[in-house]
ROKELO-823945 format. One line per 4 residues: number of its first residue (from 1); their letters; for each residue x, y, z of N, C-alpha, C. Coordinates in steps of 0.001 Angstrom, whole numbers. Example, Ala and Ser with C-alpha at 12.3 -4.5 7.8 and 13.67 -1.06 7.14 Angstrom:
BEGIN
1 = as = 13190:-5690:7800:12300:-4500:7800:13200:-3300:7800; 12850:-2250:7080:13670:-1060:7140:12900:30:7870
//
This chain:
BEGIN
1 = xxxx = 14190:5474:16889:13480:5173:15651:11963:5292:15843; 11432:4973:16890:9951:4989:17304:9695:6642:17492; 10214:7609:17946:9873:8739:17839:9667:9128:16552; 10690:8887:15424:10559:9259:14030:9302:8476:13221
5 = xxxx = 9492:7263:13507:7942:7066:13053:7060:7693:13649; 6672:7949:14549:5585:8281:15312:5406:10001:14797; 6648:10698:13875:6449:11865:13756:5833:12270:12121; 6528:10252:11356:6548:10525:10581:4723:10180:10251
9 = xxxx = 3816:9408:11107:2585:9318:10834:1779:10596:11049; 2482:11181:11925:1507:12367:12387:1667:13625:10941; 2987:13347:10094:2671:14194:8857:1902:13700:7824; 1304:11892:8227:631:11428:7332:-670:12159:7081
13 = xxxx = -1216:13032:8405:-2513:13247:8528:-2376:14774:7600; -3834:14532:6519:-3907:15540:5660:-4777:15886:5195; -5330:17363:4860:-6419:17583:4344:-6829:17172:3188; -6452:17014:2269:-6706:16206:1431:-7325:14855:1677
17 = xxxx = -8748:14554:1600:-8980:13064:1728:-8337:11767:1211; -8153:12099:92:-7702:11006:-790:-6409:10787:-836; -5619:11811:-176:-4259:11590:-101:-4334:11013:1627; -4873:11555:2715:-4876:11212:3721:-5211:9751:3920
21 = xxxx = -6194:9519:3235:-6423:8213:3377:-5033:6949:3145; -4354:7734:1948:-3859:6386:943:-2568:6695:2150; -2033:7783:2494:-553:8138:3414:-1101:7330:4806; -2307:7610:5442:-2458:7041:6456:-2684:5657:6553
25 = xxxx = -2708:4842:5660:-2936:3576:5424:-1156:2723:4974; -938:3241:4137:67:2951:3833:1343:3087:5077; 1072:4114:5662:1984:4392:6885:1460:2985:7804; 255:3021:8136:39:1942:9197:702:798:9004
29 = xxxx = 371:241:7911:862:-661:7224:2118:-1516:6850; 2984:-621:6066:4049:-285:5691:5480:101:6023; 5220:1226:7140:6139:1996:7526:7544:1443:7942; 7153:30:8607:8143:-284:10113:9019:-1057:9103
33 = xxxx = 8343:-1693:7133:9049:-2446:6777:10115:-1341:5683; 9955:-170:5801:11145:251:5090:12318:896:5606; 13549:778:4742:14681:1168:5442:14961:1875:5480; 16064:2722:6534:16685:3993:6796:16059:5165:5753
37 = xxxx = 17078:4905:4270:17004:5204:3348:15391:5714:2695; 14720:4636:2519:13011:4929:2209:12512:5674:3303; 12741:5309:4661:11920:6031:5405:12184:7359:5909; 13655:7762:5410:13886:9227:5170:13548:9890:3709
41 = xxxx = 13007:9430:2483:12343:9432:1680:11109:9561:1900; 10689:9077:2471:9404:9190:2810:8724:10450:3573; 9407:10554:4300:9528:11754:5130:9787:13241:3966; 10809:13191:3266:10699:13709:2157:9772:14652:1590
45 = xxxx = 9185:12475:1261:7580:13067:602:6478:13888:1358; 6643:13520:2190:5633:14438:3352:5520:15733:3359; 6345:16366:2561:7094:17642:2451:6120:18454:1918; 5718:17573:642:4870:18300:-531:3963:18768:-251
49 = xxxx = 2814:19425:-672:1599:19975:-175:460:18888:-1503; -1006:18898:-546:-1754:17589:-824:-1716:17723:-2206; -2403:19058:-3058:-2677:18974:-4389:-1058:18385:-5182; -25:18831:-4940:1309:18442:-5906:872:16570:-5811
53 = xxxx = 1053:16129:-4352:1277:14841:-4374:-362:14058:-4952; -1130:14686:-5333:-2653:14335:-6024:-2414:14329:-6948; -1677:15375:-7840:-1359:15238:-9449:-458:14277:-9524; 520:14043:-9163:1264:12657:-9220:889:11918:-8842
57 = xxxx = 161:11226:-8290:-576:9917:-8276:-1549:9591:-9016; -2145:10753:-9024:-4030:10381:-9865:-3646:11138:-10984; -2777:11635:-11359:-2474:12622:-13065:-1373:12293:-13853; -357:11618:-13008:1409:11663:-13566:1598:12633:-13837
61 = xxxx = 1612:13830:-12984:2634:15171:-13859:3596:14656:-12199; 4791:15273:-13364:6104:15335:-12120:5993:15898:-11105; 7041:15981:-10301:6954:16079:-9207:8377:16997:-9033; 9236:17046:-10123:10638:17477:-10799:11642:16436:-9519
65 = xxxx = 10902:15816:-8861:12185:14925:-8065:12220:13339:-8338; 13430:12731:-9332:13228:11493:-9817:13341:11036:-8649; 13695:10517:-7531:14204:9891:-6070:12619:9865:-5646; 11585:10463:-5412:10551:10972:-5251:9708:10451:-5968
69 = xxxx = 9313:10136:-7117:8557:9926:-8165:9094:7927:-8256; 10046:8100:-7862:10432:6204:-8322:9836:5948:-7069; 9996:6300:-5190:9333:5984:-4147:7686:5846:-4391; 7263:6790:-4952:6047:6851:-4833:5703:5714:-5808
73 = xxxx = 5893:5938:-7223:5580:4540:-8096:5584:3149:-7657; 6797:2824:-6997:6929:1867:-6113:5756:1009:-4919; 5613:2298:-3798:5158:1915:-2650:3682:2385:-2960; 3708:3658:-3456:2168:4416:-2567:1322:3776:-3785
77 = xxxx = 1785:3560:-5182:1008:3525:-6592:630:2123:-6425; 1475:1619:-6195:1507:439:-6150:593:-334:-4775; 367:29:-3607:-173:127:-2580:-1721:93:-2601; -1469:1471:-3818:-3453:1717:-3949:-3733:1028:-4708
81 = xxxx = -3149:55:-5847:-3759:-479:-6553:-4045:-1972:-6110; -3241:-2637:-4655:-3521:-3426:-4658:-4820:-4004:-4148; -5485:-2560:-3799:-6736:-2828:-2726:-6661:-2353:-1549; -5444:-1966:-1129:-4602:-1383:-121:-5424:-235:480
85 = x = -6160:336:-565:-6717:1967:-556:-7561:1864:-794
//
């Protein structure tokens, strides 16, 4: 499990500032408390390229993946707004 986290922070890192920031924070943070399930979701999300996952956070346009779009609302939206970011 420690290798997969450890692979899954290193996709946190991104050119995108504003996404790098909020993935690399949230990963520090976060990571160790979600399960199987989320944290292969998560991984997922990592998938996307910076601008898609920028319009869904800072724009709401879809993402066309509901599984994807409820994670993110959840953790990352929810994350930055608490001060988190």
């Amino acid at each position: 499990m420690n290798d997969e986290i450890n692979r899954i922070n290193w996709k946190c890192r991104r050119g995108m500032r504003e996404i790098d920031l909020l993935l690399r924070e949230f990963s520090s943070t976060s990571i160790k408390k979600l399960n199987s399930n989320d944290l292969s979701v998560f991984d997922e999300i990592l998938n996307y390229d910076d601008q898609k996952l920028y319009d869904f956070i800072f724009k709401n346009e879809s993402l066309g993946n509901k599984e994807h779009e409820d994670f993110i609302n959840k953790n990352l939206k929810t994350f930055s707004k608490q001060g988190n970011f």
